[in-house]
C-alpha positions in Angstrom: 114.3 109.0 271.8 111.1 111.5 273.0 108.0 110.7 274.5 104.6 112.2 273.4 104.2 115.3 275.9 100.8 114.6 277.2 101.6 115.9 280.4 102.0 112.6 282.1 104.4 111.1 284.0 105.5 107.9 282.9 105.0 105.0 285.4 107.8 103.8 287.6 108.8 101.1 286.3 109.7 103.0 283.1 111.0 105.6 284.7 113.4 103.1 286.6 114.7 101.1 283.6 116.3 103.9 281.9 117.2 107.5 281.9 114.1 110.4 281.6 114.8 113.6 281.3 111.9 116.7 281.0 112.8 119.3 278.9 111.1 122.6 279.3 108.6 122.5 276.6 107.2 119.1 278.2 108.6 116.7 276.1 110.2 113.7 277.1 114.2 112.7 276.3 115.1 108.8 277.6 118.3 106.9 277.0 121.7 107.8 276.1 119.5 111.3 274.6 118.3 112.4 278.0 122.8 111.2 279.5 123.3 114.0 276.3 121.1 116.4 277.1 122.1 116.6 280.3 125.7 116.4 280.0 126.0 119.2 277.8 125.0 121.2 280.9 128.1 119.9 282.8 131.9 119.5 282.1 131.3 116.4 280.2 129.9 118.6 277.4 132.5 117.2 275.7 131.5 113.8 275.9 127.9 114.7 275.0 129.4 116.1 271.4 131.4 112.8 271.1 128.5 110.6 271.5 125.9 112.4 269.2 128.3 111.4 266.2 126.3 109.4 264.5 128.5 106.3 264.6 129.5 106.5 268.0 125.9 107.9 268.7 124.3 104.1 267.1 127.1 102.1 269.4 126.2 104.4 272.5 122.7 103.5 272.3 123.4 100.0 272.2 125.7 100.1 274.9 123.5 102.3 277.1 120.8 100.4 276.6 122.4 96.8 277.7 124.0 98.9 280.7 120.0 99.6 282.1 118.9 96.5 281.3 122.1 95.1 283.7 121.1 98.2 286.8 117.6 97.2 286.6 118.1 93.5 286.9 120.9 94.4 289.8 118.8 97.0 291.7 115.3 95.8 290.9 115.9 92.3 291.4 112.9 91.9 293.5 110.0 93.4 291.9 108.7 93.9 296.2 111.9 96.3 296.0 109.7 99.2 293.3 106.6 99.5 295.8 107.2 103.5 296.7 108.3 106.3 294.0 110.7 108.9 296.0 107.6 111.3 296.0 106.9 108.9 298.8 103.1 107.5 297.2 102.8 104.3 297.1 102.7 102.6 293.3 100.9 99.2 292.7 102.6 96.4 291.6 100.0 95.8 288.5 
């Protein structure tokens, strides 16, 4: 899935719940797309070519997506938990 590219970043609570990934023209790749895009640039290229099959591609995304529903929940439990981003500014909790 892409984001509009209008040069923002998205907030931090999106950017905790799943997967974002910039590519260089600005747009915005989130999900088992951005995992893809990404692991094509490792040794898992492999894997990456597996999962954009478009059956395997359909059950990835649901899979994926359960799977950051489950990290958020585990890591993010306590919403007092998502106060700083790593740049190290502070975020409100709004």
């Amino acid at each position: 899935m892409e984001h509009p590219s209008d040069g923002q970043l998205p907030d931090q609570l999106t950017l905790l719940k799943t997967l974002h990934l910039q590519k260089s023209n600005g747009a915005w790749l989130t999900g088992l797309d951005a995992n893809i895009a990404a692991w094509k640039h490792t040794q898992f290229r492999w894997l990456a070519r597996l999962l954009e099959l478009p059956l395997i591609s359909n059950i990835g995304n649901r899979v994926y997506n359960h799977w950051a529903v489950l990290r958020f929940k585990k890591l993010y439990q306590n919403k007092d938990q998502v106060q700083t981003c790593p740049c190290g500014t502070s975020q409100s909790d709004a």
